[in-house]
N, C-alpha and C positions, 0 to 999 in steps of 0.2 A: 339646623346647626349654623352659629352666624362663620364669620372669619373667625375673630378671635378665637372660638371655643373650638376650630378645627387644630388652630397653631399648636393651643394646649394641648390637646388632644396628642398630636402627631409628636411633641416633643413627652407629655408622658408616654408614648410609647417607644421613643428610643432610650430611655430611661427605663423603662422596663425592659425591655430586649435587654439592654447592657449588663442589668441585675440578672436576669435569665442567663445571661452568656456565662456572667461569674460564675453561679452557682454552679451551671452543670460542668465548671472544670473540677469539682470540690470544694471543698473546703467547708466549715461550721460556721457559726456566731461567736464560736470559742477560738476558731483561727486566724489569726493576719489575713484581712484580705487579699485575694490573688488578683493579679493584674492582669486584664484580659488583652489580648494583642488587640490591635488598631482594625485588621482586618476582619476577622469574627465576628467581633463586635460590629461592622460596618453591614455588615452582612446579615446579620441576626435584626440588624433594625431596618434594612431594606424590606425585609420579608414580612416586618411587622407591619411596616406602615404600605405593603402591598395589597392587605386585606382591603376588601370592599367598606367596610364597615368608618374607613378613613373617608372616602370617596364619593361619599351619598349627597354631596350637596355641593360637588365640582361643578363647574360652569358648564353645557355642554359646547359640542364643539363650532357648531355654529354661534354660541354666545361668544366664545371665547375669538372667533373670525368677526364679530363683530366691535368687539372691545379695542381690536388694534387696528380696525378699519379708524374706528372713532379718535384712537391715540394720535394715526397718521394722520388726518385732517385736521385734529387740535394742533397738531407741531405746524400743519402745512398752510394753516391762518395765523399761528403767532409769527412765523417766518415773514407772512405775504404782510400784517400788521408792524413787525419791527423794519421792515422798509419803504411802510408808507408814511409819508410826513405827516405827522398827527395821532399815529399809532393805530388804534382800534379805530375811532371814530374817523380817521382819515380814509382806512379802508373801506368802514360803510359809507363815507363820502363816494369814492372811487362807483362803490357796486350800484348805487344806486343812479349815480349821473349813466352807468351804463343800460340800466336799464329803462330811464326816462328816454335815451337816443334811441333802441330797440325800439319802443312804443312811439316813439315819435316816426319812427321809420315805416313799422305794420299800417299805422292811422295814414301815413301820405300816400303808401305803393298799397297797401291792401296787402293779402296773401296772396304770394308768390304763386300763378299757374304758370304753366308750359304753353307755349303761343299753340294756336291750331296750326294744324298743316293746312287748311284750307278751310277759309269762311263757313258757313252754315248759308243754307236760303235763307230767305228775309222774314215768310213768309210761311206758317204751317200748313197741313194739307187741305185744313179747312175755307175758303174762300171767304170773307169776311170786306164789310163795306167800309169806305174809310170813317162814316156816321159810326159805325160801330167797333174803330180801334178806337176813336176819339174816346169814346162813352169808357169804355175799357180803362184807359188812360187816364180820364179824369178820376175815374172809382180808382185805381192805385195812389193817384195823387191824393186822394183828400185821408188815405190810412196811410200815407207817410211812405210807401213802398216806390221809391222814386226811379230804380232800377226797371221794375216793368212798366212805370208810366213811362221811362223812356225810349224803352222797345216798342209799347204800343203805339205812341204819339210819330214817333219814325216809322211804323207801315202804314199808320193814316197819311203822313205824306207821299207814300212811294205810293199808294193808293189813291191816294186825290187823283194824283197825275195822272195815271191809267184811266181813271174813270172821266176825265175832260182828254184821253189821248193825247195827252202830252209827251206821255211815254207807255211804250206798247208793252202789253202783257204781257209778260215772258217769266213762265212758275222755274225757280229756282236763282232765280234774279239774287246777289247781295247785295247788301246795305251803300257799300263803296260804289258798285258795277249802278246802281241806281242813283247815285249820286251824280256818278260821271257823265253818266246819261242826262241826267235833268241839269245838270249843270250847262252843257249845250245848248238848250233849248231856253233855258232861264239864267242866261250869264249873269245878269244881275243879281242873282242870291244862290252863285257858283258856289262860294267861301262858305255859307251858309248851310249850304245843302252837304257838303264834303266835313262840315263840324258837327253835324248832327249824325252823320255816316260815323264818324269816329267815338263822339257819346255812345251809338247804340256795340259798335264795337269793342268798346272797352268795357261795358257793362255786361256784354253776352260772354265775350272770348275771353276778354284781359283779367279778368277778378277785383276791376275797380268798382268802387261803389259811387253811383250819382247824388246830386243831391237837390234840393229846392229849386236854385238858381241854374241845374242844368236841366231839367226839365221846363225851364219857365223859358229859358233860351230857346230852345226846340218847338216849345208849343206856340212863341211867336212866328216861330218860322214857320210853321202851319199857318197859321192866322197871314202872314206876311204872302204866301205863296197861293191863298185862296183868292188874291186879288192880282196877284201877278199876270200878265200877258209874254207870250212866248213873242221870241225875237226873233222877225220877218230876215231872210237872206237876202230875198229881194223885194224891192217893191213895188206897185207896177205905176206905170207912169202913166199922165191925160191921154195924152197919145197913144195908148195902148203900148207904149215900148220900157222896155225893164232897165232900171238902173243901176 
């Protein structure tokens, strides 16, 4: 039954009710018609248009919670639109510049994690040579996954070290505490060693994402530190005496 044909409907039935109410006070087709009070009559069509048979194709009541969801959010964008300059199109101007700066914001910081309470080892349980973080690191590099080439190319260097005893074995070592370490012993690629400690940190702990040119930074400093020499404290003099 559409709208319309319920209206008819519900209005012949208080039109009926009304004739119903007439008659049962009396009267003929041969008498003046009787004039029914306002009230009875009010009441005789309540009752008619209470049957179900009016009701079979009312909204239900979640349609009907839905209807005036949708009415408030029409009112509450013609509102937000008549006081934006330009109207309609001003305010999808507005929505949109917002949502290019949200995207602009996820692509810079990444998704948002919660800092660790405390670094991770560098290193998992398995012992591994730095020949074979390299190899690791190169195979992520050439399928684009630039995040664990940068993790692996950073335990082939904390690994080189160990393995020429530049710096001593120590399992549960982090990224940073390894840095600091070999920064001592290699001041000359300090700055180097402490930015490649921060690449692998941001990409394990922070939720940023690395990219071509930070792994390519990193893997020079591999290559950079595979030719390095460690700086002598002292050094000894002809004479046998230290300077």
């Amino acid at each position: 039954m559409s709208m319309t044909g319920g209206v008819l409907t519900a209005a012949s039935a208080m039109s009926g009710a009304a004739r119903l109410a007439t008659f049962a006070l009396g009267g003929s087709g041969d008498e003046p018609p009787v004039t029914v009070p306002r009230d009875p009559a009010r009441e005789a069509a309540r009752r008619e248009l209470a049957k179900r048979m009016y009701h079979e194709n009312d909204p239900s009541l979640l349609q009907r919670a839905l209807n005036a969801f949708w009415e408030w959010l029409g009112r509450l964008l013609a509102k937000a639109a008549s006081a934006t300059p330009g109207g309609s199109l001003g305010l999808l101007v507005v929505v949109l510049c917002i949502i290019a700066v949200l995207a602009a914001l996820w692509w810079r910081l990444g998704t948002p994690r919660r800092s660790p309470v405390a670094a991770a080892p560098l290193f998992d349980e398995r012992p591994r040579t730095a020949a074979e973080h390299r190899a690791a690191a190169e195979t992520h590099a050439a399928q684009g996954h630039w995040n664990q080439a940068v993790q692996e190319r950073m335990r082939a260097i904390v690994r080189a070290l160990e393995e020429r005893a530049l710096l001593d074995v120590r399992p549960g070592r982090t990224a940073d505490e390894a840095a600091a370490e070999a920064g001592r012993t290699l001041p000359a690629h300090a700055d180097g060693l402490h930015a490649a400690a921060r690449h692998f940190d941001d990409v394990t702990y922070g939720g940023r994402t690395a990219d071509q040119q930070t792994y390519q930074r990193v893997a020079q400093l591999d290559s950079d530190l595979e030719r390095a020499r460690p700086a002598l404290v002292n050094s000894a003099a002809p004479d046998g005496k230290t300077g």
